[in-house]
HTML snippet that shows the backbone in 3Dmol.js (N, CA, C, O; Angstrom):
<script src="https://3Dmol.org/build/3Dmol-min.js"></script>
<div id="view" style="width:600px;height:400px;position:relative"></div>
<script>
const pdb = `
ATOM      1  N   UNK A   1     -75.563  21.149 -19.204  1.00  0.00           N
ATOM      2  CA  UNK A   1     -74.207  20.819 -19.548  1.00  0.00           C
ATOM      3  C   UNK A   1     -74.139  20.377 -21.016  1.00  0.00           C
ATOM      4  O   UNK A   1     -73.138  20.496 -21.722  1.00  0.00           O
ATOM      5  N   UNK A   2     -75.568  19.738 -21.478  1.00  0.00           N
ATOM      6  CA  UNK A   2     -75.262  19.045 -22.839  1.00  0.00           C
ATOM      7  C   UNK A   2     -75.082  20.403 -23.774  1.00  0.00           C
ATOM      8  O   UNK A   2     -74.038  20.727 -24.340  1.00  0.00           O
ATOM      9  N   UNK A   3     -75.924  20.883 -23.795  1.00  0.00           N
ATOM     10  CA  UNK A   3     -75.978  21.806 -24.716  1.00  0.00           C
ATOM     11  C   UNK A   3     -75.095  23.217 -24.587  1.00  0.00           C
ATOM     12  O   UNK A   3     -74.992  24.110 -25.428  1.00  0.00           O
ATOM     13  N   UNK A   4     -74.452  23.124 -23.178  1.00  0.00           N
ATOM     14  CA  UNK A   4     -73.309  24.227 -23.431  1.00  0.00           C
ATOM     15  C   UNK A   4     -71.998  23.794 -24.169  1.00  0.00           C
ATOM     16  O   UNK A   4     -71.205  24.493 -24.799  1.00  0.00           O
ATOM     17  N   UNK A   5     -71.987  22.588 -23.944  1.00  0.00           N
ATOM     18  CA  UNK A   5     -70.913  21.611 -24.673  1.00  0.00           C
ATOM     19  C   UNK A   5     -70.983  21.760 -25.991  1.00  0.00           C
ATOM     20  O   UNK A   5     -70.229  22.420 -26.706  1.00  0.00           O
ATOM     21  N   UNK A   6     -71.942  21.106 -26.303  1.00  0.00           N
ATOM     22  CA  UNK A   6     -73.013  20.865 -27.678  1.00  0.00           C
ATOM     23  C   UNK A   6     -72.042  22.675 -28.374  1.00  0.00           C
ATOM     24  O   UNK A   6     -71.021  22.808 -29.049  1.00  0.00           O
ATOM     25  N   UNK A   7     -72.838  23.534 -27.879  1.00  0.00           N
ATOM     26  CA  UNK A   7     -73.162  24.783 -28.407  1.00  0.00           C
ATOM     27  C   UNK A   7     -71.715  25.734 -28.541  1.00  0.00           C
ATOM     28  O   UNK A   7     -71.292  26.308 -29.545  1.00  0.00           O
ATOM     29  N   UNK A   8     -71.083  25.679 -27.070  1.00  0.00           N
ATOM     30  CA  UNK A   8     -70.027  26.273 -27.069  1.00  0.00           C
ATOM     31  C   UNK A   8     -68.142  25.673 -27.183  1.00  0.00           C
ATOM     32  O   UNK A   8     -67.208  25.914 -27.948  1.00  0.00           O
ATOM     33  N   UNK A   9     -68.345  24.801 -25.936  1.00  0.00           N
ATOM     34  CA  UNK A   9     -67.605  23.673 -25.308  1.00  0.00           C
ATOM     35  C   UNK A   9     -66.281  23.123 -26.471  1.00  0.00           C
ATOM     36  O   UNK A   9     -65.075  23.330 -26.607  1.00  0.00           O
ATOM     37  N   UNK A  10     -67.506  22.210 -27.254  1.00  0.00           N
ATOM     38  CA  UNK A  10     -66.697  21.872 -28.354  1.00  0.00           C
ATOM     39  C   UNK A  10     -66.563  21.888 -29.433  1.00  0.00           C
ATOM     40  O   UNK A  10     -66.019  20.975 -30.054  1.00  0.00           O
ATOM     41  N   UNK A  11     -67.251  23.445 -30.193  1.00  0.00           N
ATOM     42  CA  UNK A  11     -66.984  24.187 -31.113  1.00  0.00           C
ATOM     43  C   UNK A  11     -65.352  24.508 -30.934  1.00  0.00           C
ATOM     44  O   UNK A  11     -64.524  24.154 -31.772  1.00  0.00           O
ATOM     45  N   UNK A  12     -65.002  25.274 -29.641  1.00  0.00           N
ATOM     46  CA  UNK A  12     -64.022  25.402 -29.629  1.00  0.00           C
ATOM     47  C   UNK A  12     -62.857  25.118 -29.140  1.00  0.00           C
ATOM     48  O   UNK A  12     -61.878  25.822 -28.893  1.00  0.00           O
ATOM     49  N   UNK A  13     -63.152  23.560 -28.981  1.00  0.00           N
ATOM     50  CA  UNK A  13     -62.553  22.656 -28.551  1.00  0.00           C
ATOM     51  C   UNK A  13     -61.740  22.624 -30.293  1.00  0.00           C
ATOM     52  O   UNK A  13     -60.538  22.831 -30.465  1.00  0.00           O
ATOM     53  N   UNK A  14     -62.907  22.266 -31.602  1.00  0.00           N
ATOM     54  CA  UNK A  14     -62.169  22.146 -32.705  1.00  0.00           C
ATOM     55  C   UNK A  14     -61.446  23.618 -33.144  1.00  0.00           C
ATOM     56  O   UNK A  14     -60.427  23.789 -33.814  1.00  0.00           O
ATOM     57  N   UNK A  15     -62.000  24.233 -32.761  1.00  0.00           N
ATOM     58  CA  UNK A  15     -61.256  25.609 -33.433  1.00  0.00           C
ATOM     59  C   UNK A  15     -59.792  25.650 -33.206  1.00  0.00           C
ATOM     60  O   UNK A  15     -58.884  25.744 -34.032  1.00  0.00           O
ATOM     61  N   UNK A  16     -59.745  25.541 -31.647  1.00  0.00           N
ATOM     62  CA  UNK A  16     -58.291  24.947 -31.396  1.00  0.00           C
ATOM     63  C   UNK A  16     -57.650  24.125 -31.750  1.00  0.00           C
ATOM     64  O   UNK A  16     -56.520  24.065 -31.267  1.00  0.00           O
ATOM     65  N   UNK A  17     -58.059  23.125 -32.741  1.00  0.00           N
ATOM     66  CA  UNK A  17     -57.324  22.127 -33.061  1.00  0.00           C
ATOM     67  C   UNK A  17     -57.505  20.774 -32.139  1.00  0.00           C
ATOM     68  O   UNK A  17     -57.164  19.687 -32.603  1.00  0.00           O
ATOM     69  N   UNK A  18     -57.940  20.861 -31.094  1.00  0.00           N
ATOM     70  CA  UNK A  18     -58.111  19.525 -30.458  1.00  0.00           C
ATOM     71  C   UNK A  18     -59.364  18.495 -30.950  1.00  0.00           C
ATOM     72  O   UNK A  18     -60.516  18.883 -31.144  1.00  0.00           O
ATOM     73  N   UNK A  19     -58.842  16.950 -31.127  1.00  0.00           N
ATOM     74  CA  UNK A  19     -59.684  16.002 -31.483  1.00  0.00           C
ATOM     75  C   UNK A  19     -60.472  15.620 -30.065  1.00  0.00           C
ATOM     76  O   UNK A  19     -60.221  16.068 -28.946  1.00  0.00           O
ATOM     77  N   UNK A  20     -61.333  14.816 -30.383  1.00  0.00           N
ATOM     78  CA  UNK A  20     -62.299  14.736 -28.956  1.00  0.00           C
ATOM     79  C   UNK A  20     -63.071  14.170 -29.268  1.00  0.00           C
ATOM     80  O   UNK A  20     -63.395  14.310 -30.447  1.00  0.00           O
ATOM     81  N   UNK A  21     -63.996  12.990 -28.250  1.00  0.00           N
ATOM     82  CA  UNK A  21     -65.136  11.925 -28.565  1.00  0.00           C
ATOM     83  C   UNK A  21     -66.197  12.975 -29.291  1.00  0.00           C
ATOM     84  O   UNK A  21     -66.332  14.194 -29.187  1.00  0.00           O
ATOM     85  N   UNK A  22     -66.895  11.964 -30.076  1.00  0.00           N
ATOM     86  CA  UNK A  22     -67.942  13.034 -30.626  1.00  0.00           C
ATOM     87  C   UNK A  22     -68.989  13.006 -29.453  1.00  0.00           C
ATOM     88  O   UNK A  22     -69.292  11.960 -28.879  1.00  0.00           O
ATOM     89  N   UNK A  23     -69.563  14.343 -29.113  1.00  0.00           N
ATOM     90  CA  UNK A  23     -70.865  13.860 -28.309  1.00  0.00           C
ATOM     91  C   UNK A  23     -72.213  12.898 -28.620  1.00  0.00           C
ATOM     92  O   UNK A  23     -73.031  12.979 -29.536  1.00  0.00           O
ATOM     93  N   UNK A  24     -72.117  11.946 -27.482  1.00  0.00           N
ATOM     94  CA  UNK A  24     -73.411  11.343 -27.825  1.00  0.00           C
ATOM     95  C   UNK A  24     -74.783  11.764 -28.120  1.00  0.00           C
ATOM     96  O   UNK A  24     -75.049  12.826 -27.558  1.00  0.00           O
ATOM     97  N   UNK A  25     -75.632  11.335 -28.740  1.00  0.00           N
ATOM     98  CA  UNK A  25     -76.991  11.456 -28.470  1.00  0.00           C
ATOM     99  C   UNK A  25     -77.403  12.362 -26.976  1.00  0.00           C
ATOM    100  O   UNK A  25     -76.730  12.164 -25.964  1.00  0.00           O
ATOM    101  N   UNK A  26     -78.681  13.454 -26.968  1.00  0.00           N
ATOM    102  CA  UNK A  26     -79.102  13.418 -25.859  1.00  0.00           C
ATOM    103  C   UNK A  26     -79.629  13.041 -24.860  1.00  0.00           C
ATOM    104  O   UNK A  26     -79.707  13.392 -23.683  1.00  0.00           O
ATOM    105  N   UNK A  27     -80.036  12.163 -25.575  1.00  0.00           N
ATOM    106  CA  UNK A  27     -81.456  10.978 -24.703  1.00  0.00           C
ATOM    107  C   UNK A  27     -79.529   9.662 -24.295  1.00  0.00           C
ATOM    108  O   UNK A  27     -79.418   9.456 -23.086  1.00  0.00           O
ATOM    109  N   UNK A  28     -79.069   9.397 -24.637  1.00  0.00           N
ATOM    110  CA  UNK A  28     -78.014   8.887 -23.833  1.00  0.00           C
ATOM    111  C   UNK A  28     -77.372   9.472 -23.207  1.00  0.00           C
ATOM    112  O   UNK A  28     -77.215   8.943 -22.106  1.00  0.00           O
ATOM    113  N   UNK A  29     -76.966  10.194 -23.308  1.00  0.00           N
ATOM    114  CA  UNK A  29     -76.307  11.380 -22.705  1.00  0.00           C
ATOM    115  C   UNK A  29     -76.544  11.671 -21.350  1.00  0.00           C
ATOM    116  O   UNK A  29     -75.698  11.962 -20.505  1.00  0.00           O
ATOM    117  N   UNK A  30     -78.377  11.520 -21.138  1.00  0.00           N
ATOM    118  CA  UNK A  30     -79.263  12.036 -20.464  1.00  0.00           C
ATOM    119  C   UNK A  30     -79.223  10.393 -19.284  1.00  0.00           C
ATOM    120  O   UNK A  30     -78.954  10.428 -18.083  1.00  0.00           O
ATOM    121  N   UNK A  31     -79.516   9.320 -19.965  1.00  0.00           N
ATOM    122  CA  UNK A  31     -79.878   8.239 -19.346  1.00  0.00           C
ATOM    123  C   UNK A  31     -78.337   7.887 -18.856  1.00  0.00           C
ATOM    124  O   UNK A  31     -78.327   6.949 -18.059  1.00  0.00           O
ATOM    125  N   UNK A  32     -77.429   8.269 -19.065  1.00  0.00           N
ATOM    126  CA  UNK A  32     -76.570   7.743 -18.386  1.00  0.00           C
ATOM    127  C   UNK A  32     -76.028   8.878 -16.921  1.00  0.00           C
ATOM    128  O   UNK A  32     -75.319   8.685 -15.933  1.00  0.00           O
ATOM    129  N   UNK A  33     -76.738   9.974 -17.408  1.00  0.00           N
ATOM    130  CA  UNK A  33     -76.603  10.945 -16.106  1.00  0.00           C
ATOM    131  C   UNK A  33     -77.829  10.448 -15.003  1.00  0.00           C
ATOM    132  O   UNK A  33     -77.484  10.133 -13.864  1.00  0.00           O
ATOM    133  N   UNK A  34     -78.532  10.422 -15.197  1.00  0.00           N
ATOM    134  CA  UNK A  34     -79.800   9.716 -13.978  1.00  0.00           C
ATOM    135  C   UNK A  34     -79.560   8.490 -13.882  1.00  0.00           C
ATOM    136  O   UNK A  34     -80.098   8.019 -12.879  1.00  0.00           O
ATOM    137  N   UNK A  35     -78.826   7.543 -14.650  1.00  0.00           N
ATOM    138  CA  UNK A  35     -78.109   6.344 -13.992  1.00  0.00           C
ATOM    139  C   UNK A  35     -77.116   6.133 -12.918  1.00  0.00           C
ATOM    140  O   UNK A  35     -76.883   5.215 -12.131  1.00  0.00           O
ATOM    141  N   UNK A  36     -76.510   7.528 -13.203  1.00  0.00           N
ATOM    142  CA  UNK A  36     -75.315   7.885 -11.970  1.00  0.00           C
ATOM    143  C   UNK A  36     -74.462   6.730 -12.483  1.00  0.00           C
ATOM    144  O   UNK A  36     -73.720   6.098 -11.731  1.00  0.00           O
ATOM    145  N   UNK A  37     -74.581   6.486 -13.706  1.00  0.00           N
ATOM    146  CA  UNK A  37     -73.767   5.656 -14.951  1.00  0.00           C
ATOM    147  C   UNK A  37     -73.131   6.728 -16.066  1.00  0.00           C
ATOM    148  O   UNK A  37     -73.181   6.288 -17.214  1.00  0.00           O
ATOM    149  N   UNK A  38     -72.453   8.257 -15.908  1.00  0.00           N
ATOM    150  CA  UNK A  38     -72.352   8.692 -17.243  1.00  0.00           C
ATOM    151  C   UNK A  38     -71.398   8.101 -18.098  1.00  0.00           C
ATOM    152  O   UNK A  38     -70.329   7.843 -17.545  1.00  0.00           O
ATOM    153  N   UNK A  39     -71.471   7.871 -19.062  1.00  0.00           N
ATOM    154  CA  UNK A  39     -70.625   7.507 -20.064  1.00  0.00           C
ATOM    155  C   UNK A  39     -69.888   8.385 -21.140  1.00  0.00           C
ATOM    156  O   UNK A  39     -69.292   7.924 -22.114  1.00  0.00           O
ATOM    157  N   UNK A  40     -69.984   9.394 -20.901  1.00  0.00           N
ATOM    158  CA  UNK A  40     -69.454  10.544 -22.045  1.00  0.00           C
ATOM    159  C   UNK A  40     -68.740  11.692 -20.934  1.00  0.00           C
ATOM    160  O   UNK A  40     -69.315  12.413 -20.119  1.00  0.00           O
ATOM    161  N   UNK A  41     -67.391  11.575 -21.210  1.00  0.00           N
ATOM    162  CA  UNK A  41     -66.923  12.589 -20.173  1.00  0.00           C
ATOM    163  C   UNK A  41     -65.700  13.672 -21.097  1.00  0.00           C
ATOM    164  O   UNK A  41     -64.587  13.176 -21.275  1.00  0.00           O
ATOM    165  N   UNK A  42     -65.951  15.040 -21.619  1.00  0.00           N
ATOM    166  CA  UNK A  42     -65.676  15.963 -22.319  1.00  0.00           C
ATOM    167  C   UNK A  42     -64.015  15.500 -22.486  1.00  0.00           C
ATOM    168  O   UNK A  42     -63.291  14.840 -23.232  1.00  0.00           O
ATOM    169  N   UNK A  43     -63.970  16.187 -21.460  1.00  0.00           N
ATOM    170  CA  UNK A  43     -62.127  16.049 -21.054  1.00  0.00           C
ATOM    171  C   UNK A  43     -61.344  14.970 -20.925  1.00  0.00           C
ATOM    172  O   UNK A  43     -60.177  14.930 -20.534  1.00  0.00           O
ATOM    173  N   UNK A  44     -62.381  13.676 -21.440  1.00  0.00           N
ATOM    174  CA  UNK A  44     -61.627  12.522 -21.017  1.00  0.00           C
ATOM    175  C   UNK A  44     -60.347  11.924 -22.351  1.00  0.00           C
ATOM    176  O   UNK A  44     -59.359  11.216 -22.153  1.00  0.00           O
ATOM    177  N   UNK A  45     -60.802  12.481 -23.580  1.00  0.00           N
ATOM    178  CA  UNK A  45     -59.563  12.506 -24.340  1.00  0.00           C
ATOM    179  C   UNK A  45     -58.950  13.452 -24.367  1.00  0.00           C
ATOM    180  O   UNK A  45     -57.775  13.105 -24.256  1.00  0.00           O
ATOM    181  N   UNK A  46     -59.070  15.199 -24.506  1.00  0.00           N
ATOM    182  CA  UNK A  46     -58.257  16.471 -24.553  1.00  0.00           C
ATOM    183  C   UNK A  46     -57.261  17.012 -23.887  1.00  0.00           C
ATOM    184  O   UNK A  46     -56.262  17.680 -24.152  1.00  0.00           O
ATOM    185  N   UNK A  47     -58.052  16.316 -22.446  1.00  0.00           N
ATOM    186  CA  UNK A  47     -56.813  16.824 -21.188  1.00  0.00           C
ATOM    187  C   UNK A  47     -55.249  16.774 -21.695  1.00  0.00           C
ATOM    188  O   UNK A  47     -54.603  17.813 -21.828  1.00  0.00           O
ATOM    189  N   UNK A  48     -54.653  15.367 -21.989  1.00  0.00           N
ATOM    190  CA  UNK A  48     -53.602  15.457 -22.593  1.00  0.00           C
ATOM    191  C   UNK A  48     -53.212  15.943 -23.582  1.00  0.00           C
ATOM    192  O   UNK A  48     -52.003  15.753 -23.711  1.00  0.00           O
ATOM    193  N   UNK A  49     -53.849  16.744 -24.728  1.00  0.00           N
ATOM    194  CA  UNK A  49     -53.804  17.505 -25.533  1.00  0.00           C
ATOM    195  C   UNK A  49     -53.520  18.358 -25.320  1.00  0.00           C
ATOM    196  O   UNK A  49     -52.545  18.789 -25.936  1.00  0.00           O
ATOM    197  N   UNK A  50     -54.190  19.231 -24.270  1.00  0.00           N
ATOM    198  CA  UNK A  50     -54.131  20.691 -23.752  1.00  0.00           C
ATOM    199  C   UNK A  50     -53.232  20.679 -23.385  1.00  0.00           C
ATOM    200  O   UNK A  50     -52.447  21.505 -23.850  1.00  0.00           O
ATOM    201  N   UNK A  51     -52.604  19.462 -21.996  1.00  0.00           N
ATOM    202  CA  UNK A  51     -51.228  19.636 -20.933  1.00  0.00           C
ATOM    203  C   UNK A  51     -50.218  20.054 -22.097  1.00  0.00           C
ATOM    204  O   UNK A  51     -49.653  21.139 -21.962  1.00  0.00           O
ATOM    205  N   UNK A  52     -49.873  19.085 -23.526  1.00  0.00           N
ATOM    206  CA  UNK A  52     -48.811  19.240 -24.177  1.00  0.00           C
ATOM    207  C   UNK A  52     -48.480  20.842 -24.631  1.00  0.00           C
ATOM    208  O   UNK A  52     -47.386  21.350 -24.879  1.00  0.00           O
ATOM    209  N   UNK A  53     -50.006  21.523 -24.648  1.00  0.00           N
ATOM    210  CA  UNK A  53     -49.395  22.953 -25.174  1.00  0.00           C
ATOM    211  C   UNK A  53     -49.408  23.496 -24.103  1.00  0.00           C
ATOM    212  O   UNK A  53     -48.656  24.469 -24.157  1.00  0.00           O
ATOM    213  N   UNK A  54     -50.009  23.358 -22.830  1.00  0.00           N
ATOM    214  CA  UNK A  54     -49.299  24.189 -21.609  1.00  0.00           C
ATOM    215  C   UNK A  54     -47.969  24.147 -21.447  1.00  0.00           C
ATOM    216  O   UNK A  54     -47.254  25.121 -21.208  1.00  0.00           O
ATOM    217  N   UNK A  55     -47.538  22.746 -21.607  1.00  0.00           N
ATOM    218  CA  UNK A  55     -45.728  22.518 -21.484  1.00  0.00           C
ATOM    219  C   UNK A  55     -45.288  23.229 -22.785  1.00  0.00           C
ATOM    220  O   UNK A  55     -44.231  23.741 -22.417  1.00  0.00           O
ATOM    221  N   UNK A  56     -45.412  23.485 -23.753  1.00  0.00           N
ATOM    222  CA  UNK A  56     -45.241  24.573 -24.519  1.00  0.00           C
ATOM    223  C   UNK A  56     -45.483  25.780 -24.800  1.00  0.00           C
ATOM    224  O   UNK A  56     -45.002  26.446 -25.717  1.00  0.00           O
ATOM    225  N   UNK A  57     -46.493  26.189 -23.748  1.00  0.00           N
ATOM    226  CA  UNK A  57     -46.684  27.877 -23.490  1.00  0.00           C
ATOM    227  C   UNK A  57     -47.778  28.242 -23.802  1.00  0.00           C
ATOM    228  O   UNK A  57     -48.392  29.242 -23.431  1.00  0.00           O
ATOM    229  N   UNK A  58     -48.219  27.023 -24.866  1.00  0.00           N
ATOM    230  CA  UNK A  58     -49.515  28.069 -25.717  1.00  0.00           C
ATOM    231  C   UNK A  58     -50.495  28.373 -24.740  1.00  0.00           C
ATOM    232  O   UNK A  58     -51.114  29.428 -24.881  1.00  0.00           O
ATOM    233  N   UNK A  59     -50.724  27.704 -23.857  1.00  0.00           N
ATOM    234  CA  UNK A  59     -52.176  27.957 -22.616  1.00  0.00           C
ATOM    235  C   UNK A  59     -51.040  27.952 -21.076  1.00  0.00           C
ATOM    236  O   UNK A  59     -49.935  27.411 -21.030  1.00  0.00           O
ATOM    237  N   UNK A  60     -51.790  28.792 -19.832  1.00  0.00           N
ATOM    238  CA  UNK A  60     -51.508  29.021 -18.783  1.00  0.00           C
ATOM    239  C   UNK A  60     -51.134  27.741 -18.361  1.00  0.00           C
ATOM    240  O   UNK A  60     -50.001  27.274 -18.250  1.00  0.00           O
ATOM    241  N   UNK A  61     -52.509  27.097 -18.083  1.00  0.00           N
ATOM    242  CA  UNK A  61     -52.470  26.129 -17.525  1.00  0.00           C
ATOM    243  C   UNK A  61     -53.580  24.947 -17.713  1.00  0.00           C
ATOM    244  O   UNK A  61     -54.276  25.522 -18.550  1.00  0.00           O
ATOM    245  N   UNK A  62     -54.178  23.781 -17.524  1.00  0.00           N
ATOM    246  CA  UNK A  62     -54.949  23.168 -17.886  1.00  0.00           C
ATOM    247  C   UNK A  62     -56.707  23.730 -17.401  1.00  0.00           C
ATOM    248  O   UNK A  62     -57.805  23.670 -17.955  1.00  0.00           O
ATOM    249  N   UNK A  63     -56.235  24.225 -16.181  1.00  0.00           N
ATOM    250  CA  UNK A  63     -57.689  24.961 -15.703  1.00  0.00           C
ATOM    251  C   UNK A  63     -57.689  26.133 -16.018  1.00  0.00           C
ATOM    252  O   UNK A  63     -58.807  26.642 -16.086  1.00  0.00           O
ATOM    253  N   UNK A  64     -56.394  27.093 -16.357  1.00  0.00           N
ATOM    254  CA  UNK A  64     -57.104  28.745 -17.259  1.00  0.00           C
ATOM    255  C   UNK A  64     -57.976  28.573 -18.582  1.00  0.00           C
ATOM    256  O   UNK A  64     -58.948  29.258 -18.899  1.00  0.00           O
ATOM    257  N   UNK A  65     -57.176  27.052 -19.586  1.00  0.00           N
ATOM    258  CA  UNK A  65     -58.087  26.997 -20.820  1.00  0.00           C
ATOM    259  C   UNK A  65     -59.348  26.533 -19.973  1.00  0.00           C
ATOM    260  O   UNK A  65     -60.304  27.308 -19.977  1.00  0.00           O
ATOM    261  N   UNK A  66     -59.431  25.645 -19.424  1.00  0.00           N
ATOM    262  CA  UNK A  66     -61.115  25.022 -18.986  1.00  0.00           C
ATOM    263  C   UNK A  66     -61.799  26.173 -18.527  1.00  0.00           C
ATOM    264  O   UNK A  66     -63.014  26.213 -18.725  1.00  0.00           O
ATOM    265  N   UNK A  67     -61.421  26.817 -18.133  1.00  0.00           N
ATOM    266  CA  UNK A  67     -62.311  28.436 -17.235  1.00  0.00           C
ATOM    267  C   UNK A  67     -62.526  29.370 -18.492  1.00  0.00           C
ATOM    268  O   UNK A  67     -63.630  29.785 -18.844  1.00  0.00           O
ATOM    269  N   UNK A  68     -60.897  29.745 -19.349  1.00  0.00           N
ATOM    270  CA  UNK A  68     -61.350  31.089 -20.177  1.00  0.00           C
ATOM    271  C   UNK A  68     -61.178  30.529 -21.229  1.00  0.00           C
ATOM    272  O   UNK A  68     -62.345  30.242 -21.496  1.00  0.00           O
ATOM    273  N   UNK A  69     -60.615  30.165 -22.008  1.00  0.00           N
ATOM    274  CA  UNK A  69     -60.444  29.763 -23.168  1.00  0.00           C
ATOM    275  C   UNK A  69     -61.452  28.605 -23.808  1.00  0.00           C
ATOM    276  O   UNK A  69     -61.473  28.763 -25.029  1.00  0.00           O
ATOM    277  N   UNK A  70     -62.142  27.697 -23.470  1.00  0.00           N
ATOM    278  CA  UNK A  70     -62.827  26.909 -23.957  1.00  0.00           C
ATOM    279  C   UNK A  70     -63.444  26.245 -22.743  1.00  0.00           C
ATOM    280  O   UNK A  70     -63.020  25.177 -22.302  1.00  0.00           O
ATOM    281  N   UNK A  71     -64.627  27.022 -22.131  1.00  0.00           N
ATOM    282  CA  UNK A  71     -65.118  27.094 -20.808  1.00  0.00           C
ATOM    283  C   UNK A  71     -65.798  25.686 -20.730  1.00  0.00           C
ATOM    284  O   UNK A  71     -66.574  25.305 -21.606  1.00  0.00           O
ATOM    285  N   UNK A  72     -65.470  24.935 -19.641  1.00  0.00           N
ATOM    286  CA  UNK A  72     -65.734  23.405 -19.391  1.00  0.00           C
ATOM    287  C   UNK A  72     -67.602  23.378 -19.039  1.00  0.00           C
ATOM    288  O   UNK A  72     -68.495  22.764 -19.623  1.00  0.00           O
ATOM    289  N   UNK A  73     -67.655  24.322 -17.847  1.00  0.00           N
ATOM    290  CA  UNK A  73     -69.044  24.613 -17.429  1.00  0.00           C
ATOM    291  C   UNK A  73     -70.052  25.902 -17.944  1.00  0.00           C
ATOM    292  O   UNK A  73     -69.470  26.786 -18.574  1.00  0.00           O
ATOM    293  N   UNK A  74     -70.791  25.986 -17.831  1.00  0.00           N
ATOM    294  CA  UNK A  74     -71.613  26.997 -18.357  1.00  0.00           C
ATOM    295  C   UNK A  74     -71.779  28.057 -17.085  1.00  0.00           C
ATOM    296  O   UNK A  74     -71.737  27.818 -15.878  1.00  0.00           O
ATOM    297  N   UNK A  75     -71.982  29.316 -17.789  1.00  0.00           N
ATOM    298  CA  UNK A  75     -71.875  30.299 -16.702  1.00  0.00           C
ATOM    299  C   UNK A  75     -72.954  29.418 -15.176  1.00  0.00           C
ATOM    300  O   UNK A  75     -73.944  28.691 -15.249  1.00  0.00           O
ATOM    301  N   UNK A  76     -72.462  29.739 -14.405  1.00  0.00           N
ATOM    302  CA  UNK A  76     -73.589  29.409 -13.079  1.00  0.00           C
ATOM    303  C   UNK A  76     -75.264  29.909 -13.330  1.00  0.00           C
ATOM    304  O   UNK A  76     -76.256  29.188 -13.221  1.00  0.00           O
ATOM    305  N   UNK A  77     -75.224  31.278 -13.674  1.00  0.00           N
ATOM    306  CA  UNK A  77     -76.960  31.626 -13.906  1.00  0.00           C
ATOM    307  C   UNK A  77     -76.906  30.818 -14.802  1.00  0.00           C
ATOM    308  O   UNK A  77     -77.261  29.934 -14.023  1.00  0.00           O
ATOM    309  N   UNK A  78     -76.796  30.307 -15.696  1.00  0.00           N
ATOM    310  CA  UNK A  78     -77.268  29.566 -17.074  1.00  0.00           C
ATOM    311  C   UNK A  78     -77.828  28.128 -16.131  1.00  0.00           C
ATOM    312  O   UNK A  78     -79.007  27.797 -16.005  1.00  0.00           O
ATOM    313  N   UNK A  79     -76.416  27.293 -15.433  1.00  0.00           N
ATOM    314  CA  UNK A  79     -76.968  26.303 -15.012  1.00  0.00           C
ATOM    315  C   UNK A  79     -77.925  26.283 -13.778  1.00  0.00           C
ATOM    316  O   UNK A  79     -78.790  25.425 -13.609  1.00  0.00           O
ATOM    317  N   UNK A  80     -77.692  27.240 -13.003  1.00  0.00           N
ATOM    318  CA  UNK A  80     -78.853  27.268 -11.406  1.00  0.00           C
ATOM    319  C   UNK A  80     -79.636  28.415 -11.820  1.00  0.00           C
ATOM    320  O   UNK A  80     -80.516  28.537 -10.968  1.00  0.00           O
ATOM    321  N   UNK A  81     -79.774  29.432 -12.813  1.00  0.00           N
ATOM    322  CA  UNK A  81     -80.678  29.964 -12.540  1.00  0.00           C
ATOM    323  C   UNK A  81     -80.316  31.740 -12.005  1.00  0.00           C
ATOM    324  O   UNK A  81     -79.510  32.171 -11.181  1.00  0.00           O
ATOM    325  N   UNK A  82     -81.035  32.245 -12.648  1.00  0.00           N
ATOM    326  CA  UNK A  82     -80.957  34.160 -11.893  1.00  0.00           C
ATOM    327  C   UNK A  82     -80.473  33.564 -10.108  1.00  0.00           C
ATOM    328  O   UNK A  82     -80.765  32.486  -9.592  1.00  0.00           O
ATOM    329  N   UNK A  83     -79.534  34.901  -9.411  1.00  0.00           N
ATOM    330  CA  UNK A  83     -79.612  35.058  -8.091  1.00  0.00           C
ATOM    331  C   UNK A  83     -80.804  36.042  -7.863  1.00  0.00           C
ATOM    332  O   UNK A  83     -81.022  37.097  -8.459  1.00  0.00           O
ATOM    333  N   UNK A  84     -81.533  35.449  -6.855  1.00  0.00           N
ATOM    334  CA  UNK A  84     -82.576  36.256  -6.139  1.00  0.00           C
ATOM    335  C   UNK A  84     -82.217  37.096  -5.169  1.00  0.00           C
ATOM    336  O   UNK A  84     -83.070  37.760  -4.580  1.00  0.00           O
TER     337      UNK A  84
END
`;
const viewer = $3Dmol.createViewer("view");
viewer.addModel(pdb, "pdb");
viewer.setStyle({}, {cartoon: {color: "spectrum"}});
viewer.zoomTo();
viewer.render();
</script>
């Protein structure tokens, strides 16, 4: 997740114009996910960013941008792996 973020996520999170926490460190990043403590959550400032241009047209809806437009998760093989 870090590094699809990192890499893809919120490159074009700015391309679009949306502001957003900077990502933390990985090693925090990391310790607060095996804490079942995370502290860095993507969407936790943008969401309302995005809604305002859905209510203005520019995006479908809040989950078409998270899916196609500035993909929240990384493809499934990327995160689990080839299907056997």
């Amino acid at each position: 997740m870090y590094d699809h973020w990192r890499d893809f996520t919120i490159p074009c999170l700015t391309d679009n114009g949306y502001n957003h926490e900077p990502l933390p460190a990985r090693e925090v990043y990391v310790e607060g996910q095996l804490a079942g403590t995370p502290s860095y959550f993507l969407n936790r400032d943008v969401d309302e960013q995005i809604l305002s241009d859905v209510r203005s047209g520019r995006w479908t809806s809040l989950q078409d941008f998270w899916t196609t437009v500035c993909p929240y998760d990384p493809p499934d093989e990327l995160l689990y792996g080839p299907e056997e």
